[in-house]
PyMOL Python script that loads the backbone (N, CA, C, O; Angstrom):
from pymol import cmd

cmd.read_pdbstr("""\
ATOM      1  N   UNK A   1       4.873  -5.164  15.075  1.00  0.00           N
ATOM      2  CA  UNK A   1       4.201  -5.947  14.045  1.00  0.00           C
ATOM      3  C   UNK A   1       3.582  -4.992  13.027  1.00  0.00           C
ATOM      4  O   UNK A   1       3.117  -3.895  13.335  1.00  0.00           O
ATOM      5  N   UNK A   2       3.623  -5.699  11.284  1.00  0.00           N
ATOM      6  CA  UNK A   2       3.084  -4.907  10.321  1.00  0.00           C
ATOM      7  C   UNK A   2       1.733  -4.753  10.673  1.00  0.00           C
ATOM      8  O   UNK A   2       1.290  -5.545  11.505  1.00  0.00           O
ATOM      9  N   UNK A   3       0.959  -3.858  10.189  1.00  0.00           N
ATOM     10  CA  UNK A   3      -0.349  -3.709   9.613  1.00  0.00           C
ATOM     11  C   UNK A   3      -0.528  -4.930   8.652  1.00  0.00           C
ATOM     12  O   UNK A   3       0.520  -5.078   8.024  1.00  0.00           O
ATOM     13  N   UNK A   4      -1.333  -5.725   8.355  1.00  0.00           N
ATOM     14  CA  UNK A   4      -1.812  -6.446   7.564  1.00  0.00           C
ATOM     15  C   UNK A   4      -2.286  -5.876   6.072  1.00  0.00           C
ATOM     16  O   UNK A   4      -2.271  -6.508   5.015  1.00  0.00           O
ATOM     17  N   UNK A   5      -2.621  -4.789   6.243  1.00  0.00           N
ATOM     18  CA  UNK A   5      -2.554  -3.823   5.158  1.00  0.00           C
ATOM     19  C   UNK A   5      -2.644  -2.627   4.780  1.00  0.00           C
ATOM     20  O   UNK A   5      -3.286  -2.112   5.695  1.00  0.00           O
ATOM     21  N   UNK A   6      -2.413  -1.786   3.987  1.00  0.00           N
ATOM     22  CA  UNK A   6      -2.257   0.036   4.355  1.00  0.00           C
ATOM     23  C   UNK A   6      -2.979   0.072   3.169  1.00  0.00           C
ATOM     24  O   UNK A   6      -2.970  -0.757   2.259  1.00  0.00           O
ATOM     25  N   UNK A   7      -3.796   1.427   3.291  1.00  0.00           N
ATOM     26  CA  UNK A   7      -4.723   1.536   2.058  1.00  0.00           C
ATOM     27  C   UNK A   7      -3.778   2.905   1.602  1.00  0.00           C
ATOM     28  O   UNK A   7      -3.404   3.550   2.581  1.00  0.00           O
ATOM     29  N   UNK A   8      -3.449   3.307   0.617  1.00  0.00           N
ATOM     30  CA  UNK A   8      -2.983   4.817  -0.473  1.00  0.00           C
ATOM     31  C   UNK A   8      -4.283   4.989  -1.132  1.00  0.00           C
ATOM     32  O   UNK A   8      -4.649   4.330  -2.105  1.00  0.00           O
ATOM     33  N   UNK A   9      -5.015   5.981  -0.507  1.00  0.00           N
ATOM     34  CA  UNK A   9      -5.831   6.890  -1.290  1.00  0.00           C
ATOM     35  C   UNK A   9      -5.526   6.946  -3.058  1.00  0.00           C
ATOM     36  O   UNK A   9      -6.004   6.310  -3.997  1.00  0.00           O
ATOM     37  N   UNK A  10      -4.654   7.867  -2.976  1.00  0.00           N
ATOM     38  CA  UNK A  10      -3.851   8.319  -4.493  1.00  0.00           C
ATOM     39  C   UNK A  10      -2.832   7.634  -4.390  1.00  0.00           C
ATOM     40  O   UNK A  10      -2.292   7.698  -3.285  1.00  0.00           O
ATOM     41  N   UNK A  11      -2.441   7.103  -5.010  1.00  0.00           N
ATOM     42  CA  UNK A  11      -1.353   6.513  -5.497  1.00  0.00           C
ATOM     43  C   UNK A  11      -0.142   7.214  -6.223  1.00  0.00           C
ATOM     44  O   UNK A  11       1.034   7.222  -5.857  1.00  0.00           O
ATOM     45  N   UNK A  12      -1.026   8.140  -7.978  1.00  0.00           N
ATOM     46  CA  UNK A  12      -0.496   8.509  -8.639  1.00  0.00           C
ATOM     47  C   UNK A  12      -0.127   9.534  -7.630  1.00  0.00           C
ATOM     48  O   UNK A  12       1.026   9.840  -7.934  1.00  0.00           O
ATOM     49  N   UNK A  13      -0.457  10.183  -6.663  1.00  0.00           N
ATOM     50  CA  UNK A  13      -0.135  11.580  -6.135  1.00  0.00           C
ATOM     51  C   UNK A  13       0.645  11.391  -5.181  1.00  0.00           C
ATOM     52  O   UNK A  13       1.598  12.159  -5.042  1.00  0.00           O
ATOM     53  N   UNK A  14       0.408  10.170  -4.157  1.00  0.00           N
ATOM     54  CA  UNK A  14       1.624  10.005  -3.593  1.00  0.00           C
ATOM     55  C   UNK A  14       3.005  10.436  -3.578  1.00  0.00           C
ATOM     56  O   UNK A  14       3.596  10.105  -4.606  1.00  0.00           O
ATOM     57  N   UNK A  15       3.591  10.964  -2.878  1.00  0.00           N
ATOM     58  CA  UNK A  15       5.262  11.444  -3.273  1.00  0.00           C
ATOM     59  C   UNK A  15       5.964   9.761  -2.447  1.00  0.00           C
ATOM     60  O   UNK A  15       6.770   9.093  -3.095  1.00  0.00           O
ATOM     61  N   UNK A  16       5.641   9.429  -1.427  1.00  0.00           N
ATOM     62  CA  UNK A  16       6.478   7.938  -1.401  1.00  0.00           C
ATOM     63  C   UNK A  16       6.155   6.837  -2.181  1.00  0.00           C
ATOM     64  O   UNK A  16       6.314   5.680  -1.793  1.00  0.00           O
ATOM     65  N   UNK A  17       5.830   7.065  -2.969  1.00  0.00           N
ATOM     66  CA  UNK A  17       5.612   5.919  -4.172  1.00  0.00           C
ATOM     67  C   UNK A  17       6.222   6.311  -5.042  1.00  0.00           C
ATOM     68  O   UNK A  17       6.028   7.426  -5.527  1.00  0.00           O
ATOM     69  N   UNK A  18       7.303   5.317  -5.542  1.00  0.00           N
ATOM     70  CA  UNK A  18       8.052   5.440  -6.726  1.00  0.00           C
ATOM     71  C   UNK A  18       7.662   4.730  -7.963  1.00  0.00           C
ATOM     72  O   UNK A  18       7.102   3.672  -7.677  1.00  0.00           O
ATOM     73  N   UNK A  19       7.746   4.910  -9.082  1.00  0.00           N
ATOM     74  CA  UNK A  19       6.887   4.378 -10.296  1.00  0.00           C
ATOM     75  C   UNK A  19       8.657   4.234 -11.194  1.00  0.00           C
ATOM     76  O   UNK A  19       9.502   5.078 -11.492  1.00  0.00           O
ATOM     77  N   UNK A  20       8.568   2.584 -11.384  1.00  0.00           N
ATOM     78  CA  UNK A  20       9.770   2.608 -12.703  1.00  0.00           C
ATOM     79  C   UNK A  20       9.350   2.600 -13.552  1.00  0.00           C
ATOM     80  O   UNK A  20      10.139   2.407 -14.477  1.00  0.00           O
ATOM     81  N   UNK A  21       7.526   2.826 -14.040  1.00  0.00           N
ATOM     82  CA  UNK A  21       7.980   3.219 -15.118  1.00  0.00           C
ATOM     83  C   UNK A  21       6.484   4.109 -15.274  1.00  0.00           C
ATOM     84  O   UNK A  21       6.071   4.383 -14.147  1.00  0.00           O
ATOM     85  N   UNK A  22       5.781   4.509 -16.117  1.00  0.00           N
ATOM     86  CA  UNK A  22       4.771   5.797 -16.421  1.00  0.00           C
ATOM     87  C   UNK A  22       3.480   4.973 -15.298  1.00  0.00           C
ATOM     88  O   UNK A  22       3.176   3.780 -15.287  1.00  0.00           O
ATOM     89  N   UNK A  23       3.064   5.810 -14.655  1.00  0.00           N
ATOM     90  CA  UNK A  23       2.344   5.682 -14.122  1.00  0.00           C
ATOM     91  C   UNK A  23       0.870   5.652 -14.521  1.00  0.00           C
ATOM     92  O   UNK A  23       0.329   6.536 -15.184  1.00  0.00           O
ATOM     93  N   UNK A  24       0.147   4.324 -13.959  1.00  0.00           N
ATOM     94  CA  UNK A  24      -1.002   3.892 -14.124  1.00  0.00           C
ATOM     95  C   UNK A  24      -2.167   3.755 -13.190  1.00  0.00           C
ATOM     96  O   UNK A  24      -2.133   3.536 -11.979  1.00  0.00           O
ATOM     97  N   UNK A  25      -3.097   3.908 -13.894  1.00  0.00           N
ATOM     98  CA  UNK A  25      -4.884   3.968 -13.156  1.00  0.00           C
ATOM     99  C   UNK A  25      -4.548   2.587 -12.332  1.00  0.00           C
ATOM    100  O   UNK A  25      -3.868   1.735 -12.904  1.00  0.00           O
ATOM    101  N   UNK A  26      -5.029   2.351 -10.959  1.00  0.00           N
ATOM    102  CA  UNK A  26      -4.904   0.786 -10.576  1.00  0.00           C
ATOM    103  C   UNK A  26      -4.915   0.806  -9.142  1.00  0.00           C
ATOM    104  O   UNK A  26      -4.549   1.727  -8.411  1.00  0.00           O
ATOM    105  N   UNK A  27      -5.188   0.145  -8.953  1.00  0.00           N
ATOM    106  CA  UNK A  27      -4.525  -0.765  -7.799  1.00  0.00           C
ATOM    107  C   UNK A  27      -2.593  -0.505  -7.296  1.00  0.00           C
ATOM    108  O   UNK A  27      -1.737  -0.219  -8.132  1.00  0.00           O
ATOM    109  N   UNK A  28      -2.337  -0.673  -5.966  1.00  0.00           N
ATOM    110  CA  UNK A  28      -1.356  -0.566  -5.765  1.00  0.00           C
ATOM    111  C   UNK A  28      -1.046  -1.578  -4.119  1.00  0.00           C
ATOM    112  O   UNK A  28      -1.479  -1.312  -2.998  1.00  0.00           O
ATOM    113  N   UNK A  29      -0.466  -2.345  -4.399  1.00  0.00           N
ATOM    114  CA  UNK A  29      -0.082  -3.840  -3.210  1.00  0.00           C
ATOM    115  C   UNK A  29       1.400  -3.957  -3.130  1.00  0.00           C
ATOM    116  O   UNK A  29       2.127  -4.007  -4.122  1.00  0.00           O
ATOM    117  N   UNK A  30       1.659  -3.982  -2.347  1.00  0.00           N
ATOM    118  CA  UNK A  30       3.415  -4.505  -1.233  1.00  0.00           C
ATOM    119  C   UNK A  30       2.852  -5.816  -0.460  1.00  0.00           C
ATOM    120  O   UNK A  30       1.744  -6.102  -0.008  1.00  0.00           O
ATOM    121  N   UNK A  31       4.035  -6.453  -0.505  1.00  0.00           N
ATOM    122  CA  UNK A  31       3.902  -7.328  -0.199  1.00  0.00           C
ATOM    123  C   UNK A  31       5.006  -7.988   0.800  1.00  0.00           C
ATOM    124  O   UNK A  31       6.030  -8.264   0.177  1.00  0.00           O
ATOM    125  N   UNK A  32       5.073  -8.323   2.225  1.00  0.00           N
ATOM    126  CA  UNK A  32       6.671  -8.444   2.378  1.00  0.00           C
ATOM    127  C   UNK A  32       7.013 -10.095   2.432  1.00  0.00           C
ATOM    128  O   UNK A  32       6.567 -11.220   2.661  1.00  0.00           O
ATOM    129  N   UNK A  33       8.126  -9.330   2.044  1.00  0.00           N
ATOM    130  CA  UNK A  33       8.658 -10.920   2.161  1.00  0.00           C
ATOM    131  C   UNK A  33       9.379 -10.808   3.019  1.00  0.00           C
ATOM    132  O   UNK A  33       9.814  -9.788   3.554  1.00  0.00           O
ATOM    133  N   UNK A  34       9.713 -12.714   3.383  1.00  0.00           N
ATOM    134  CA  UNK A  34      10.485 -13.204   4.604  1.00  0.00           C
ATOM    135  C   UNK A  34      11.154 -14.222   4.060  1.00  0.00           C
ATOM    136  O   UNK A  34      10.649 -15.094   3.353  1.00  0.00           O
ATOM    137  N   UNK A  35      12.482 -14.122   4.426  1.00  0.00           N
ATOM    138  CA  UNK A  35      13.214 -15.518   4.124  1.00  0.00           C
ATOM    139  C   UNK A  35      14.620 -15.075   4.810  1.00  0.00           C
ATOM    140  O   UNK A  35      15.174 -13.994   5.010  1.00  0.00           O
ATOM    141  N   UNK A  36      14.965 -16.607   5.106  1.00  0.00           N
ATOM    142  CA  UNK A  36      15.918 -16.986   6.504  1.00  0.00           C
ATOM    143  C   UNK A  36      17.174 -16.375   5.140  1.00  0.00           C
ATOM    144  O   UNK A  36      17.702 -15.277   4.963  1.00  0.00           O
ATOM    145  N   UNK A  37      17.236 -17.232   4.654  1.00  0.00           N
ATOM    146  CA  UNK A  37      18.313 -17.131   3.689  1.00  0.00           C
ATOM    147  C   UNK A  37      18.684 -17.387   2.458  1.00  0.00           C
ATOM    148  O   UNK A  37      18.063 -18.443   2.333  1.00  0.00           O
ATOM    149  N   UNK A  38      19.317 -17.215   1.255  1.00  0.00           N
ATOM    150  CA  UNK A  38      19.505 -17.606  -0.065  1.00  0.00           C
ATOM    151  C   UNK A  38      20.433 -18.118  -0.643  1.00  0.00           C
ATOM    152  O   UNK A  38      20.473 -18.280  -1.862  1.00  0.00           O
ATOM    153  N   UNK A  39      21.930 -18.673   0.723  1.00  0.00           N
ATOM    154  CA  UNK A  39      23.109 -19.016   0.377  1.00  0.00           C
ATOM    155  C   UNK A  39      22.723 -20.546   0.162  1.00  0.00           C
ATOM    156  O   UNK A  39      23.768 -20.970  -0.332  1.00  0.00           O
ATOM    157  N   UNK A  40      21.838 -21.649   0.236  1.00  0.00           N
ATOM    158  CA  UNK A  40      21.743 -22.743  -0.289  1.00  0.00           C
ATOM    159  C   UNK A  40      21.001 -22.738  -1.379  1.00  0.00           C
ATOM    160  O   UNK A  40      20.023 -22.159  -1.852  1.00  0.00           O
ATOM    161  N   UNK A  41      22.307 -24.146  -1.810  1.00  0.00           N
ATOM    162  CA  UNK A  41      21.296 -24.340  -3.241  1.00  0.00           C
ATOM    163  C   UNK A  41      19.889 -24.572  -3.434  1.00  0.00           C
ATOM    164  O   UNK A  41      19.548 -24.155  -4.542  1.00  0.00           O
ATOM    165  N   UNK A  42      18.946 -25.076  -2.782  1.00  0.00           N
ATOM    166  CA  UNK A  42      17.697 -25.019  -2.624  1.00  0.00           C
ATOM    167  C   UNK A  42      16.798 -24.205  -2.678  1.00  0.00           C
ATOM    168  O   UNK A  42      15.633 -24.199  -3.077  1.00  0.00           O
ATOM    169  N   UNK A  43      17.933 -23.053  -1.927  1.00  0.00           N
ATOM    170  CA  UNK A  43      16.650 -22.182  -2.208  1.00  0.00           C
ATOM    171  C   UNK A  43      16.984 -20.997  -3.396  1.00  0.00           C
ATOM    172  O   UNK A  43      16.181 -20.190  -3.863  1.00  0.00           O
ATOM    173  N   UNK A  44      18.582 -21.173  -3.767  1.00  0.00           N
ATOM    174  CA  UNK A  44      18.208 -20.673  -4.996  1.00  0.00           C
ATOM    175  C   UNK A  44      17.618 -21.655  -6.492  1.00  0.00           C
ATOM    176  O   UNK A  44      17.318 -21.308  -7.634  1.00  0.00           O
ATOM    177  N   UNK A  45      17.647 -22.977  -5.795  1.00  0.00           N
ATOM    178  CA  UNK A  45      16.708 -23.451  -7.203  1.00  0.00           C
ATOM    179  C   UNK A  45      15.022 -23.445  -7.034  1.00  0.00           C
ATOM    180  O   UNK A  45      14.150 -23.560  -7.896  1.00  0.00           O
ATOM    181  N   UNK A  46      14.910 -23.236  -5.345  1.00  0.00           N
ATOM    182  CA  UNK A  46      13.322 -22.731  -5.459  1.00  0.00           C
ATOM    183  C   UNK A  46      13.325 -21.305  -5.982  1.00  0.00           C
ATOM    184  O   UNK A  46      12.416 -21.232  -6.809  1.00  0.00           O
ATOM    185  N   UNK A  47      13.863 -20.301  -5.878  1.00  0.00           N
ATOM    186  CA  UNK A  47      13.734 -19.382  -6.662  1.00  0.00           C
ATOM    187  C   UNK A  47      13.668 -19.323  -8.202  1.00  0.00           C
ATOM    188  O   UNK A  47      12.751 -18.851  -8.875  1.00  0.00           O
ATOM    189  N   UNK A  48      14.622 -19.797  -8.562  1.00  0.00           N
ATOM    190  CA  UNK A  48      14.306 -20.502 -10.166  1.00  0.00           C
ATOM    191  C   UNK A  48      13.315 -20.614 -10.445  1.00  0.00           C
ATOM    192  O   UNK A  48      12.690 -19.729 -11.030  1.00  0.00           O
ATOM    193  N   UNK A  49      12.666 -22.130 -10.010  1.00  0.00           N
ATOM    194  CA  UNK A  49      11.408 -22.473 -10.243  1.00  0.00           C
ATOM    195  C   UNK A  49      10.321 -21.178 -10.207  1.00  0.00           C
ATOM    196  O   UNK A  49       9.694 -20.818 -11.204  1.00  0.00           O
ATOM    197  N   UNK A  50      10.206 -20.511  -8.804  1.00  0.00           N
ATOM    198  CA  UNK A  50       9.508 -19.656  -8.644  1.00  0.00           C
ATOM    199  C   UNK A  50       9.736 -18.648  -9.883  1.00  0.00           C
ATOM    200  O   UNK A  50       8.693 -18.012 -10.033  1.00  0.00           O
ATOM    201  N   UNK A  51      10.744 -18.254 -10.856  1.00  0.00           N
ATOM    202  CA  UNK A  51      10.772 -17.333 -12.004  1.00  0.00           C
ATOM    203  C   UNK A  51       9.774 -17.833 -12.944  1.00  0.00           C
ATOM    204  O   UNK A  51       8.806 -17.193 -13.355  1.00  0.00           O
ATOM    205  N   UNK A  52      10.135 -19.192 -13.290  1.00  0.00           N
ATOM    206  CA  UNK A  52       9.821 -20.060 -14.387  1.00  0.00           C
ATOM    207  C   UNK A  52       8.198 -19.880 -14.189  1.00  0.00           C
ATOM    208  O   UNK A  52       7.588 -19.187 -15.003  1.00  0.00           O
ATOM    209  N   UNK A  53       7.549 -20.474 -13.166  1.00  0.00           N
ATOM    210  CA  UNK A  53       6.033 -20.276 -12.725  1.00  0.00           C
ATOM    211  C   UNK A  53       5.687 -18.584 -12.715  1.00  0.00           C
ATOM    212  O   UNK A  53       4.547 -18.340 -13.109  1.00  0.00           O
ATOM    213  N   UNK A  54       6.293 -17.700 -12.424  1.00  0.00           N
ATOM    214  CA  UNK A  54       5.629 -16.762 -12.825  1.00  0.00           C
ATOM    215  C   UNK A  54       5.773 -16.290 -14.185  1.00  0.00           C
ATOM    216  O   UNK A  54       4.704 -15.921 -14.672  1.00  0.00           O
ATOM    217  N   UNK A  55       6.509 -16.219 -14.735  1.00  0.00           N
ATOM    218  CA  UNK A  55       6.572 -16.425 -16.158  1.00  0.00           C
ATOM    219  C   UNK A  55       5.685 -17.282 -17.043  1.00  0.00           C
ATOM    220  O   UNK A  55       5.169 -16.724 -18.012  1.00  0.00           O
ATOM    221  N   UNK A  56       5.495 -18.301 -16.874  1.00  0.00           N
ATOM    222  CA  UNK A  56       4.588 -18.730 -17.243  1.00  0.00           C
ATOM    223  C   UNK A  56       2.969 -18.162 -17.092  1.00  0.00           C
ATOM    224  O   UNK A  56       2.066 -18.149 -17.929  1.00  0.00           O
ATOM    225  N   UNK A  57       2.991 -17.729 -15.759  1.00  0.00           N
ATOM    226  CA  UNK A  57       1.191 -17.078 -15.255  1.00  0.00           C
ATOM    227  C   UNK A  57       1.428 -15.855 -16.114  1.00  0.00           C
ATOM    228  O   UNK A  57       0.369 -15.430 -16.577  1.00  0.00           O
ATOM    229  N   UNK A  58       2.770 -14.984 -16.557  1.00  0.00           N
ATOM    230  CA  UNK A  58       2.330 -13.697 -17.165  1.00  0.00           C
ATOM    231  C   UNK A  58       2.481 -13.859 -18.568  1.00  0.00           C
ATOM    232  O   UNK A  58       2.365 -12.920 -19.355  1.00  0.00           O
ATOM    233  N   UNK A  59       2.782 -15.236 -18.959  1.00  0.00           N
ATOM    234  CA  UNK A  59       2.698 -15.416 -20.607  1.00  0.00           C
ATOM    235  C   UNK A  59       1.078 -15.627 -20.500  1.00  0.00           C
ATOM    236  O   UNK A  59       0.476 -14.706 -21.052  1.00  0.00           O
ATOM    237  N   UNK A  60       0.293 -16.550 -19.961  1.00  0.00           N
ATOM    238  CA  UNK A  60      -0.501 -17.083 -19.960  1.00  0.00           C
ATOM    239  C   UNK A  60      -2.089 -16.374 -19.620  1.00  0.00           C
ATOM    240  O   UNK A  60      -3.223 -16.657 -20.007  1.00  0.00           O
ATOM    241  N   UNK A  61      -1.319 -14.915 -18.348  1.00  0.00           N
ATOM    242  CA  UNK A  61      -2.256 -13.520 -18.729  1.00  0.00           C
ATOM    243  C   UNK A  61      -2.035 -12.577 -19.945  1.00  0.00           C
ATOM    244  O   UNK A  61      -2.864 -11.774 -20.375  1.00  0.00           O
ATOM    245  N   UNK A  62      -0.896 -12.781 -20.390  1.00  0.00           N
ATOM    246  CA  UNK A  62      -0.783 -11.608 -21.768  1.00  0.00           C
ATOM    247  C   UNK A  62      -1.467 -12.318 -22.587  1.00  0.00           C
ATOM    248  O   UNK A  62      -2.304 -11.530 -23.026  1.00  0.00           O
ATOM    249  N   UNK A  63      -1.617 -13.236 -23.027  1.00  0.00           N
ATOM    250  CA  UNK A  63      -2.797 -14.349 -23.819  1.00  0.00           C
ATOM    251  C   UNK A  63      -3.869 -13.981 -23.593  1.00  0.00           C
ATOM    252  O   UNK A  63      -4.497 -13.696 -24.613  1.00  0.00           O
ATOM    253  N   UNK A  64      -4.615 -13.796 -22.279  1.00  0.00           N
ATOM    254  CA  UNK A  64      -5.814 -13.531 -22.081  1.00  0.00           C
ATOM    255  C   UNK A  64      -5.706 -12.423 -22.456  1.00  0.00           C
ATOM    256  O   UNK A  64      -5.863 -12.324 -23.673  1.00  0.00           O
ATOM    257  N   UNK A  65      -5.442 -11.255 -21.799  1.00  0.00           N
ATOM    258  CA  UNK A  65      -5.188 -10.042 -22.216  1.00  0.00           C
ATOM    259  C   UNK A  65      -5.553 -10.401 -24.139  1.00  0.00           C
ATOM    260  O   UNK A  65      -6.732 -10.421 -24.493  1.00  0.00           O
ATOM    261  N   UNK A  66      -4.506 -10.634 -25.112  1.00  0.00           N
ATOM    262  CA  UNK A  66      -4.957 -10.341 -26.347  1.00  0.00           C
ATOM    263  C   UNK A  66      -6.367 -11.136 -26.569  1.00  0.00           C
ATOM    264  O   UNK A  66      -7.290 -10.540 -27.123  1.00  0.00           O
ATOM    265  N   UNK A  67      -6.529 -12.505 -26.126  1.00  0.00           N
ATOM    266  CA  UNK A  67      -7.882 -12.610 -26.532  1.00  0.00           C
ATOM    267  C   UNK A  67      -8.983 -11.536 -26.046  1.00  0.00           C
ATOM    268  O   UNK A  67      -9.686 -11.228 -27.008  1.00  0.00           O
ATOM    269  N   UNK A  68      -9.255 -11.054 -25.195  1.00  0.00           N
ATOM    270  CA  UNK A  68      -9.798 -10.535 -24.515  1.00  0.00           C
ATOM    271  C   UNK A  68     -10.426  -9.039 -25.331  1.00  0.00           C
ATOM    272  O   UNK A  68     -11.579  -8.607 -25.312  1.00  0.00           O
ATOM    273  N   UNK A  69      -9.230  -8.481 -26.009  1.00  0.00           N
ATOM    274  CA  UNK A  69      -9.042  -7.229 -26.914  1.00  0.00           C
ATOM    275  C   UNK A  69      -9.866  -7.427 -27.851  1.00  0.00           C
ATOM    276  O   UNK A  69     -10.720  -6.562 -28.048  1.00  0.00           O
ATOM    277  N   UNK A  70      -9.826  -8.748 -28.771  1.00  0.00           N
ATOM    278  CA  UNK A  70     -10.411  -9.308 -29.893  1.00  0.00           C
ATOM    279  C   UNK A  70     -12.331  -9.385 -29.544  1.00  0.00           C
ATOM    280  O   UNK A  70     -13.177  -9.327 -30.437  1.00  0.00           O
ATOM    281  N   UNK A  71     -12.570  -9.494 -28.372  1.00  0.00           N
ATOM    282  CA  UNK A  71     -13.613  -9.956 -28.042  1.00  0.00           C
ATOM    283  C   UNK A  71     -14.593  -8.794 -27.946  1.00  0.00           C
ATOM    284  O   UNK A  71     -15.762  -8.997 -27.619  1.00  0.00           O
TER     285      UNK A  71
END
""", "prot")
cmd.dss("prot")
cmd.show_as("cartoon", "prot")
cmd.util.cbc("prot")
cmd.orient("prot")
């Protein structure tokens, strides 16, 4: 069984941490996932959905984000 959670000191210094793209001050979370399978349609239209909803939460934080700048 996993650990429930692993703490990284450094992050940026880490050598098993891979960064796609320039590396940032922050926080750093994994998360695992589980799933039986993805060959029905169901669950690739819950995946869908699941794009659409996060897409939406990161239009809806980049919003905050610019108000936020202004303030």
């Amino acid at each position: 069984m996993l650990p429930k959670f692993i703490v990284v000191p450094e992050v940026v210094r880490e050598n098993k941490i891979h960064f796609f793209k320039v590396p940032r001050l922050g926080s750093y979370m994994a998360v695992r996932l589980e799933y039986q399978t993805c060959l029905f349609e169901e669950a690739y239209e819950a995946g869908v959905n699941d794009m659409i909803r996060v897409n939406e939460l990161k239009r809806l934080q980049d919003e905050e984000k610019v108000i936020h700048k202004q303030t």
